[in-house]
GUKOLFI-842720 format. One line per field, with one value per residue: residue number from 0; x, y, z of N, C-alpha, C in turn. Coordinates in steps of 0.2 Angstrom, whole numbers, m for minus. Atoms other than C-alpha are relative to their C-alpha. Example, Ala and Ser with C-alpha at 12.3 -4.5 7.8 and 13.67 -1.06 7.14 Angstrom:
kenu 0:1
n_xx 4:m4
n_yy m6:m6
n_zz 0:m1
ca_xx 62:68
ca_yy m22:m5
ca_zz 39:36
c_xx 4:m4
c_yy 6:5
c_zz 0:3
This chain:
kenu 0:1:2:3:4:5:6:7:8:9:10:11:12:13:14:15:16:17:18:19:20:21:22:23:24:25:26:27:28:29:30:31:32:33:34:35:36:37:38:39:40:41:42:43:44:45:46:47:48:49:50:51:52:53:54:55:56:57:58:59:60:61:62:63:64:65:66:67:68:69:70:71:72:73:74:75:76:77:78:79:80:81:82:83:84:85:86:87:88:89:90:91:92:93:94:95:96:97:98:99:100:101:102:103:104:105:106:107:108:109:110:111:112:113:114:115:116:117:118:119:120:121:122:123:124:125:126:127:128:129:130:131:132:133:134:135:136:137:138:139:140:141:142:143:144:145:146:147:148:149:150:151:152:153:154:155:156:157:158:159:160:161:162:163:164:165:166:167:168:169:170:171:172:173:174:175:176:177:178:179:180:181:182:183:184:185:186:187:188:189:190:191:192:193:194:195:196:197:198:199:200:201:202:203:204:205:206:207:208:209:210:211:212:213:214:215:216:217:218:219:220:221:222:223:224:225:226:227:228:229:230:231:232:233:234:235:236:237:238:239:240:241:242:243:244:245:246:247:248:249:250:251:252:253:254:255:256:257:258:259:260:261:262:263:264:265:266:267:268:269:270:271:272:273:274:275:276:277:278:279:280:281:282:283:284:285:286:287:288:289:290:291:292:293:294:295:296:297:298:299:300:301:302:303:304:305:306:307:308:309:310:311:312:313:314:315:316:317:318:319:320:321:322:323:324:325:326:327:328:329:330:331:332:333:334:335:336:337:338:339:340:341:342:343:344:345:346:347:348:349:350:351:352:353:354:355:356:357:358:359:360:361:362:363:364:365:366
n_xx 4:m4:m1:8:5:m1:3:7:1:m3:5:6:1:m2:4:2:m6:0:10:0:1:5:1:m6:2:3:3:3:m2:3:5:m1:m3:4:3:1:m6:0:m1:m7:m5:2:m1:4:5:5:8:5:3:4:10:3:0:m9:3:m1:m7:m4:5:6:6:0:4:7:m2:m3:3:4:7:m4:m7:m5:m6:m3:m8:m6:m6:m3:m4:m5:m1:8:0:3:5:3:5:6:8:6:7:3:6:4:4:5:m2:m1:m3:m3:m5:m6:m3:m4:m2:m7:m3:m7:m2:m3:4:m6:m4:m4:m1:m4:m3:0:m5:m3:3:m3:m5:m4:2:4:3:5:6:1:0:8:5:5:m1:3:3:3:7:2:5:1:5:2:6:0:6:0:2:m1:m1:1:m7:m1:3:m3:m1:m6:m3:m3:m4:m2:m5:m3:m7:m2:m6:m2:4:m4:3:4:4:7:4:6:m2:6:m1:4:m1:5:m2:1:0:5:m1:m6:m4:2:m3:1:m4:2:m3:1:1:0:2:m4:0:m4:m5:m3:m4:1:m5:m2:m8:m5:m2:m6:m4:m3:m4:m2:m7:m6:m2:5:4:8:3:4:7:1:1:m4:4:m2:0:4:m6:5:m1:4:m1:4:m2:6:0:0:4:m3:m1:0:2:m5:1:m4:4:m6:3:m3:2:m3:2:m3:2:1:0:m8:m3:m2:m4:5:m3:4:m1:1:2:8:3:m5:5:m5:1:m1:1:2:2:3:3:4:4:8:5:0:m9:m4:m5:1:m7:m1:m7:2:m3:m6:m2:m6:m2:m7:m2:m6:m4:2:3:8:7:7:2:9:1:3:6:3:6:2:7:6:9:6:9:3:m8:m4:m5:m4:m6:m3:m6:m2:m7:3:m7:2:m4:m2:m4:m3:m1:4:1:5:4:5:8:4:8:4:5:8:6:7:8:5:4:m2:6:1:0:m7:m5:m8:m1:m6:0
n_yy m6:m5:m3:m2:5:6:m7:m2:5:1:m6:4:6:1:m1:6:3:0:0:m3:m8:m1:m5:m4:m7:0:3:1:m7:2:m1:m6:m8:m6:0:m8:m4:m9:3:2:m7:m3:3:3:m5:1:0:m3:m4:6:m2:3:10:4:0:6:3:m3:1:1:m7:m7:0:m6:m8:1:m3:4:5:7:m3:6:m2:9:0:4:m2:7:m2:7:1:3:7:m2:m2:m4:m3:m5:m2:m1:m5:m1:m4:m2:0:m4:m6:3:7:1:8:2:7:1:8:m1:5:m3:6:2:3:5:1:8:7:4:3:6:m1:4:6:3:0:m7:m4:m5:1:m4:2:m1:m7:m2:m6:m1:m6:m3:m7:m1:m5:m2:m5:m5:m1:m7:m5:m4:m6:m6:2:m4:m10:m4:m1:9:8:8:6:4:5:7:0:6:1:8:0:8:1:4:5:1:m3:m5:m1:m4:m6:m5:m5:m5:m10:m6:m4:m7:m6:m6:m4:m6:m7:m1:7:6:5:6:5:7:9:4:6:m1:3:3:2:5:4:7:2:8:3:6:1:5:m4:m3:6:3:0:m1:0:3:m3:m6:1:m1:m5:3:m3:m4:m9:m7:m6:m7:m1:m4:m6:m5:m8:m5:m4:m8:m4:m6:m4:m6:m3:m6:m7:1:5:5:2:5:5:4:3:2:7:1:5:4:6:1:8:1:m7:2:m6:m6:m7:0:7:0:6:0:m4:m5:m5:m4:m6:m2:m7:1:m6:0:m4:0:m6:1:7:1:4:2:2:4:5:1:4:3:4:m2:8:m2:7:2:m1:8:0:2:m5:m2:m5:3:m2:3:1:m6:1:m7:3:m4:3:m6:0:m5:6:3:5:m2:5:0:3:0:3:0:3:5:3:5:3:5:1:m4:m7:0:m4:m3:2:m4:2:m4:m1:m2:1:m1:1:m5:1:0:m4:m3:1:m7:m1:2:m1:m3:m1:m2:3
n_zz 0:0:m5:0:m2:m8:m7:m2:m3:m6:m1:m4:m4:m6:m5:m2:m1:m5:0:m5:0:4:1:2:1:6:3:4:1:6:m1:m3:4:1:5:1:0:m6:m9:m2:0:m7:m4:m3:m7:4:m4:m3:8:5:2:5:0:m6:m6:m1:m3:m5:m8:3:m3:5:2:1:0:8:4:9:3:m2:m2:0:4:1:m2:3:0:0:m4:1:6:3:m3:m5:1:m7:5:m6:4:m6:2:m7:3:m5:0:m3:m3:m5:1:9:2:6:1:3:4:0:1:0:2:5:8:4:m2:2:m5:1:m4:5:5:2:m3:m4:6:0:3:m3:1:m2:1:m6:m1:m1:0:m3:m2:m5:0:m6:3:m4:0:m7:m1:m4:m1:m4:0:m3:m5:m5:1:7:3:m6:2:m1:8:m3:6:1:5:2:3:4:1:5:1:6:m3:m7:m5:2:m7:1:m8:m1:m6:1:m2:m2:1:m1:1:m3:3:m6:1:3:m2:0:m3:1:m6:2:m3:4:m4:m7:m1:3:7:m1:7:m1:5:3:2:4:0:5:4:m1:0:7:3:m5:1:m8:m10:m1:m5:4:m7:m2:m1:m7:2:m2:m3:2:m6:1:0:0:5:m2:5:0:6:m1:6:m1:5:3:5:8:3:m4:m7:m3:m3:m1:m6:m3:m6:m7:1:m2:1:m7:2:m1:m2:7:2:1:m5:m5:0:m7:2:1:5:8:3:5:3:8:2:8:2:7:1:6:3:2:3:5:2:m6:1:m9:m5:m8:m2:m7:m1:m5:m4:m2:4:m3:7:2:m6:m9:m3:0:1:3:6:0:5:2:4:4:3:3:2:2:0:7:1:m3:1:m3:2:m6:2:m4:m2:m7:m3:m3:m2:0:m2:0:m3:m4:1:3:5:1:6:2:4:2:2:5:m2:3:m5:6:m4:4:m4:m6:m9:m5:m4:m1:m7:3:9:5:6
ca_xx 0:7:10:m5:m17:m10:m10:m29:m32:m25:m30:m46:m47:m35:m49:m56:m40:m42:m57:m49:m52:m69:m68:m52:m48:m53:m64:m77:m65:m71:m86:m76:m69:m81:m94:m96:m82:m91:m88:m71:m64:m70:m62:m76:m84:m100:m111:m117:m120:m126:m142:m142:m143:m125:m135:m138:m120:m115:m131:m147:m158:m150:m161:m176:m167:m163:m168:m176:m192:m179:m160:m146:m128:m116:m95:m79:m64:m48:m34:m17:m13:m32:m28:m42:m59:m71:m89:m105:m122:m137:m155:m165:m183:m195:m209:m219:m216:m209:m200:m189:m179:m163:m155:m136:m125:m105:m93:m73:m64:m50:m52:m41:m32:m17:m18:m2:2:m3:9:21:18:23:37:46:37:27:11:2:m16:m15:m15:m34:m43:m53:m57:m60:m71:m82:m102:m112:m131:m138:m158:m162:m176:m176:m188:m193:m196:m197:m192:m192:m174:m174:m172:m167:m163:m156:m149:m148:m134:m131:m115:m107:m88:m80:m64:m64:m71:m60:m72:m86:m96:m113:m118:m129:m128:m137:m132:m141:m141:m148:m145:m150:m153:m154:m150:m138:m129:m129:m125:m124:m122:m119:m118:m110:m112:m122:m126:m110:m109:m106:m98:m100:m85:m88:m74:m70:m56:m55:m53:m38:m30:m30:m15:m10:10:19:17:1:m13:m31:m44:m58:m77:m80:m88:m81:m88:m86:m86:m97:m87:m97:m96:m99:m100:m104:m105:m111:m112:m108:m112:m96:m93:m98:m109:m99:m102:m92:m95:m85:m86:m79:m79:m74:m74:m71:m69:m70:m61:m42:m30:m26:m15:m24:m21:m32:m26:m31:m35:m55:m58:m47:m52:m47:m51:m56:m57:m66:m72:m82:m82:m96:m102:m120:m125:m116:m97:m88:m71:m66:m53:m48:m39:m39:m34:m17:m6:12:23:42:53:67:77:69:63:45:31:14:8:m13:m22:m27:m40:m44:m62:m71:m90:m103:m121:m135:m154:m153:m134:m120:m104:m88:m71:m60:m41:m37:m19:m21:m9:m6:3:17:27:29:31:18:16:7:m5:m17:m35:m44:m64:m77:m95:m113:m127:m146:m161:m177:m190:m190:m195:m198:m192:m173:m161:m147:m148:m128:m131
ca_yy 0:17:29:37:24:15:34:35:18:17:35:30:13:19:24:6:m1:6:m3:4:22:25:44:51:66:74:63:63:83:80:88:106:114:124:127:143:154:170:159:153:170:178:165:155:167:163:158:174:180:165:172:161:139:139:143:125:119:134:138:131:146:157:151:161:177:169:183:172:162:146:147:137:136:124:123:116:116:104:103:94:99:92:77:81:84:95:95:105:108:116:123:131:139:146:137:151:168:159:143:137:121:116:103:101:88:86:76:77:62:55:46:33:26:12:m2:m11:m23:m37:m31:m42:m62:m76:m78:m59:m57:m40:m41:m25:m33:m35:m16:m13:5:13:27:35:46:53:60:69:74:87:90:107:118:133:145:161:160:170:192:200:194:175:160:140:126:110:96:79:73:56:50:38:34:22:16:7:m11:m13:m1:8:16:25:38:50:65:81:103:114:131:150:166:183:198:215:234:230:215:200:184:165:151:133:114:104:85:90:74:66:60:40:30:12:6:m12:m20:m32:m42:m54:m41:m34:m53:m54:m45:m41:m35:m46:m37:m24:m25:m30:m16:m24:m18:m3:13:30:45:62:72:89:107:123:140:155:171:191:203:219:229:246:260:269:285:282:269:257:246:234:219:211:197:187:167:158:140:126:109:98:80:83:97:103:117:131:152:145:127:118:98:100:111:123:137:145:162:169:185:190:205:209:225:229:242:245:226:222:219:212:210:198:192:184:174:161:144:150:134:135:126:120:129:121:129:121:136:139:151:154:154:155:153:168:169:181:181:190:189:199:198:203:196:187:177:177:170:169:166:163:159:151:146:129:122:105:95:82:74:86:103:110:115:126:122:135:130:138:140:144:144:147:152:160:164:165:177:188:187:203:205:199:204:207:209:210:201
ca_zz 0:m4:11:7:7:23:33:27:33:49:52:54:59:73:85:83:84:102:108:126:120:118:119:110:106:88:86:71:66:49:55:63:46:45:30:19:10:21:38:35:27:44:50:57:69:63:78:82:62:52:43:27:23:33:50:50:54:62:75:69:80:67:57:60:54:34:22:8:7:1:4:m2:m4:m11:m6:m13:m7:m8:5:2:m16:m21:m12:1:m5:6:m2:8:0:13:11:23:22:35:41:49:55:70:62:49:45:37:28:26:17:22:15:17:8:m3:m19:m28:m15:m20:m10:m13:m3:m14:m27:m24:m24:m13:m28:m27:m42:m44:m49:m56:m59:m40:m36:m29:m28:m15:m6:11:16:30:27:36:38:49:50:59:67:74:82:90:108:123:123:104:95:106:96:99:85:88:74:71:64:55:52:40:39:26:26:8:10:27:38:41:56:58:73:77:88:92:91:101:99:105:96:104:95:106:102:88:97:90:101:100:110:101:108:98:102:118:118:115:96:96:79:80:71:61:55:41:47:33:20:32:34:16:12:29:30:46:63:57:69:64:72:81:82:95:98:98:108:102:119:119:113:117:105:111:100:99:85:80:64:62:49:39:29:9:11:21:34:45:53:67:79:90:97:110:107:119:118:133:124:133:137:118:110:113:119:132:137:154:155:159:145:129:124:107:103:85:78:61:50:35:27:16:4:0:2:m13:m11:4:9:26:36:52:62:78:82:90:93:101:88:89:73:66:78:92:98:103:96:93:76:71:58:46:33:20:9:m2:m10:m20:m20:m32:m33:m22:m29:m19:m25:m9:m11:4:8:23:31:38:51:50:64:61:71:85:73:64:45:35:20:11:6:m5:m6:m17:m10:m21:m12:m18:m9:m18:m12:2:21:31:49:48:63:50:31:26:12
c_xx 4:m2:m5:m5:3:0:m9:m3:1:m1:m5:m2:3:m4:m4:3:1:m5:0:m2:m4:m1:6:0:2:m4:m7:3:m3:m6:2:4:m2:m4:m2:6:m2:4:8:5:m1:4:m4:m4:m7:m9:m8:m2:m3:m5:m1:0:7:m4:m1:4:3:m5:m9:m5:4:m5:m8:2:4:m6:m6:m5:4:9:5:7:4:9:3:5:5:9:6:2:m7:m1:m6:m7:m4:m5:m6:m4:m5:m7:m3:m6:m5:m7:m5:3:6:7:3:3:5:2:6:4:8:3:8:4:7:0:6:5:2:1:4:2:m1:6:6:1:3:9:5:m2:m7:m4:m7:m7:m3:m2:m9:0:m4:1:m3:m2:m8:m7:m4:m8:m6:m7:m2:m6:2:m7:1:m3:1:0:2:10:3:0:5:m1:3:m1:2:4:2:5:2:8:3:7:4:m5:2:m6:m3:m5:m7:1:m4:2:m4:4:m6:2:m5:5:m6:1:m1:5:5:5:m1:7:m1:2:m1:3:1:1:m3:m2:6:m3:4:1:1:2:m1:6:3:4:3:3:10:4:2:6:4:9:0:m1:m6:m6:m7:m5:m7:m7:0:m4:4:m5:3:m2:m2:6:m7:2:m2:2:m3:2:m4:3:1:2:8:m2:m2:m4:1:m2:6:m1:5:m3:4:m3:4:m3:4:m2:3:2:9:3:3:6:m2:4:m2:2:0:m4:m9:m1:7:m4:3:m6:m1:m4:m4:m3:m2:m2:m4:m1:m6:m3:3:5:4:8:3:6:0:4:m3:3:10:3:7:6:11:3:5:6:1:m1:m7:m5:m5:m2:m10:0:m4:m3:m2:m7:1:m8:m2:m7:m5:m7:0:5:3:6:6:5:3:5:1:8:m3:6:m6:7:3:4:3:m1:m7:0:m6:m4:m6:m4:m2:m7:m2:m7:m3:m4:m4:m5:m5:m5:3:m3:1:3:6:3:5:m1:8:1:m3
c_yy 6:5:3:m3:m3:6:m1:m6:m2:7:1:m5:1:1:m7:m6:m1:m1:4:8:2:10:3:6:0:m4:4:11:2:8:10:3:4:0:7:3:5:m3:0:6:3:m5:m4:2:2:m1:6:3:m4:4:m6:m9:0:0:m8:m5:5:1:0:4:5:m2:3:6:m3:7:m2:m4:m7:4:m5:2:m6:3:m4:2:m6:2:m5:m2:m3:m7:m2:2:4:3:3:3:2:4:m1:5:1:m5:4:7:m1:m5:m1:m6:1:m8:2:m8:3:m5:0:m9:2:m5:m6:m2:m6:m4:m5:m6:m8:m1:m4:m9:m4:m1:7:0:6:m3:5:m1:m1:6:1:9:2:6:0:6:1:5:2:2:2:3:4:2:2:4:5:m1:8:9:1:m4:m7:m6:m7:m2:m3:m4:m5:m1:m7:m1:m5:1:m6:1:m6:m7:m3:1:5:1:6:4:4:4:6:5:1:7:5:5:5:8:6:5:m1:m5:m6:m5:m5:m4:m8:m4:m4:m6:0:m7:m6:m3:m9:m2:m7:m3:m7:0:m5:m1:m5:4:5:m5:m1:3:6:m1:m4:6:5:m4:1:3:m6:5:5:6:7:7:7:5:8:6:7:7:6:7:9:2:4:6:6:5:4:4:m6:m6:m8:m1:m6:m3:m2:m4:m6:m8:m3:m8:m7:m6:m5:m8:0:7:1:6:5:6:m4:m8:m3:m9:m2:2:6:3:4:5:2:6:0:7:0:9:0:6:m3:m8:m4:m4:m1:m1:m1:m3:m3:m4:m3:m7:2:m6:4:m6:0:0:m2:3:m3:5:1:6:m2:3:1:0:6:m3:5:m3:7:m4:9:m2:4:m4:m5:m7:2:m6:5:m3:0:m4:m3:m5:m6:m2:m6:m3:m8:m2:4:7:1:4:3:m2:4:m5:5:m1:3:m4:5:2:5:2:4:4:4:1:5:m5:m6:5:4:m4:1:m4:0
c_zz 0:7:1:2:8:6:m1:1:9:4:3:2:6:5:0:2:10:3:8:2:m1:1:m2:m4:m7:m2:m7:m1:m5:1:5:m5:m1:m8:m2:m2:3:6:m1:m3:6:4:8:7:m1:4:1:m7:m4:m3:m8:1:4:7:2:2:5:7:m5:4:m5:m7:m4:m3:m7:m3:m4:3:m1:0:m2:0:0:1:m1:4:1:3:m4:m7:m4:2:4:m6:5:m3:7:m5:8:m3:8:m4:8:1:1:m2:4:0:m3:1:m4:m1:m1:0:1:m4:m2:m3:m5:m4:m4:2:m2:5:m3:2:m2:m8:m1:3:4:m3:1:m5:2:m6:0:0:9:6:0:1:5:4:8:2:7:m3:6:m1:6:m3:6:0:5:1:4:6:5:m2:m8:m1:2:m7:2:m6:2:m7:1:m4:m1:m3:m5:0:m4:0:m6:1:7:6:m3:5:m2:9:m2:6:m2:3:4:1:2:m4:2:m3:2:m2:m5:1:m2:3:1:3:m3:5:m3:1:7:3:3:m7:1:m9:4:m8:m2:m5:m5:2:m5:m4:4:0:m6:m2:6:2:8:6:m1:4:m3:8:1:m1:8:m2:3:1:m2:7:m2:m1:0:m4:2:m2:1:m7:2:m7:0:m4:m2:m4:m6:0:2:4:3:6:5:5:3:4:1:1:6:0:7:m2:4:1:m9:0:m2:3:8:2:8:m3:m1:m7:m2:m2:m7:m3:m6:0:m7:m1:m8:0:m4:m2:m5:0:m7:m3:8:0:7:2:6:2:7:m1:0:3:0:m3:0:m9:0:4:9:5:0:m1:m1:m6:m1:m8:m4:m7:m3:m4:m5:m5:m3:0:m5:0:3:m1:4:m2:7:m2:8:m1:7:0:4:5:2:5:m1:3:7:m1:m6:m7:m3:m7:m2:m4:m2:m3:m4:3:m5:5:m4:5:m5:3:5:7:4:7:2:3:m6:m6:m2:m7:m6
């Protein structure tokens, strides 16, 4: 198997491998880069601002506050030289006054993986007809409702989420798990409070092991059947928009994300609970053109001098809008850790999004 195929095998099967670790950290991450080139050019400070079909992933109570009658948007991006795929489709539409629902669809994968390890026969002959094909890849789908509750600006929304995981014909696990979310709307403030997994999220891994014994190298380890718990991370967000010269406005906001699976590498880091700070900003003019940055995930990483700093992650965007189209670009800096030090990898997005009609009596129109 080429180094590739045997990292995105083992990758994933590692958590089942561990049947003694049923809550390990990152689990089911797939599901934390984020959706939307506005959100990730902001650099994912998005709880408190959501207003279109993204609301759904980021805090499904922002849902009551979508402009449009229906709502959608669709996202590509690909990490790792295109090695990485990273698809996201969403709609959302209002039931009432009051109500609204979302659907979105994730799915983060690699494609064409070479599984060598039959290549060469009991003989030392190679044997490229040997060489199989397969992919791994992780899906996701999240069924939202939000509503309007309580004092004028109040909403909740919470999401079911159905997991799938496939790791070629080797593995493949299912779960389920449930968001809950409020946003709060008052004098210009907007503020948001997600839970993600408040349930915890479980993944029961199923394991082919004959498909692994088949052409199973000397000393690797067959994973066995287990569940893996995804352990709850809470988001907690502000913003507030505010009126420039010529026609100009600017948007800024701020969250405050912790996650409660382990002590991580955060500004904020402590064994119960991590907290990692994100900043973000979108300037606008007239509703029409935007331009966004931000920055967060601040890890403390080890340079080739063996000297230690903090790096984060920064994020540039840009979008237009017209009748109700909205085409989003965003760049983002990724840090990826190996081995100890951390390097860096730039993604770049591209998000569609539409809404059809128009619906009176939204919190925040930036778009």
């Amino acid at each position: 198997m080429t180094l590739l195929g045997l990292g995105a095998v083992l990758g994933l099967a590692a958590p089942a491998a561990r049947a003694q670790t049923n809550t390990p950290k990152y689990s089911n991450e797939f599901l934390n880069l984020g959706a939307g080139a506005r959100s990730l050019g902001m650099g994912k400070t998005q709880v408190s601002l959501a207003n279109d079909a993204t609301a759904g992933y980021w805090n499904p109570a922002a849902l009551t506050t979508i402009t449009a009658k229906y709502d959608g948007v669709l996202m590509h991006s690909e990490l790792f030289s295109g090695v990485v795929k990273n698809d996201y489709a969403a709609f959302a539409m209002p039931l009432d006054e009051k109500s609204a629902v979302g659907v979105t669809l994730l799915r983060l994968g690699v494609d064409n993986i070479a599984d060598t390890r039959a290549l060469v026969n009991e003989y030392g002959y190679i044997q490229y007809d040997k060489i199989t094909y397969f992919s791994v890849a992780d899906y996701a789908l999240l069924l939202s409702y939000a509503r309007k509750v309580g004092p004028e600006g109040l909403s909740v929304g919470g999401s079911g989420k159905f997991i799938y995981r496939n790791v070629g014909p080797y593995a493949n696990a299912y779960g389920f798990g449930v968001d809950v979310g409020l946003q709060y709307n008052h004098k210009g403030w907007l503020l948001g409070l997600m839970a993600r997994d408040i349930t915890t999220t479980f993944n029961a891994w199923s394991i082919d092991a004959d498909k692994f014994k088949a052409n199973t190298i000397p000393g690797e380890a067959i994973p066995t059947n287990t569940t893996e718990l995804t352990l709850p991370r809470l988001v907690l967000g502000a913003g507030r928009q505010f009126t420039l010269p010529a026609q100009f406005t600017a948007l800024v906001a701020v969250d405050l994300e912790a996650t409660t699976d382990g002590q991580r590498n955060t500004l904020i880091s402590a064994k119960p609970v991590s907290v990692d700070p994100r900043v973000g900003v979108e300037i606008g003019y007239r509703n029409l053109a935007f331009l966004r940055g931000g920055v967060g995930n601040y890890q403390k990483i080890t340079t080739f001098d063996m000297t230690q700093q903090w790096k984060g992650q920064y994020s540039l965007g840009a979008g237009v809008a017209f009748s109700g189209l909205r085409v989003d670009l965003a760049l983002s800096r990724l840090a990826v850790e190996k081995l100890g030090s951390t390097s860096q990898t730039n993604s770049l997005i591209v998000s569609l999004g539409y809404g059809l009609g128009s619906r009176t009596g939204s919190v925040l129109n930036n778009k």
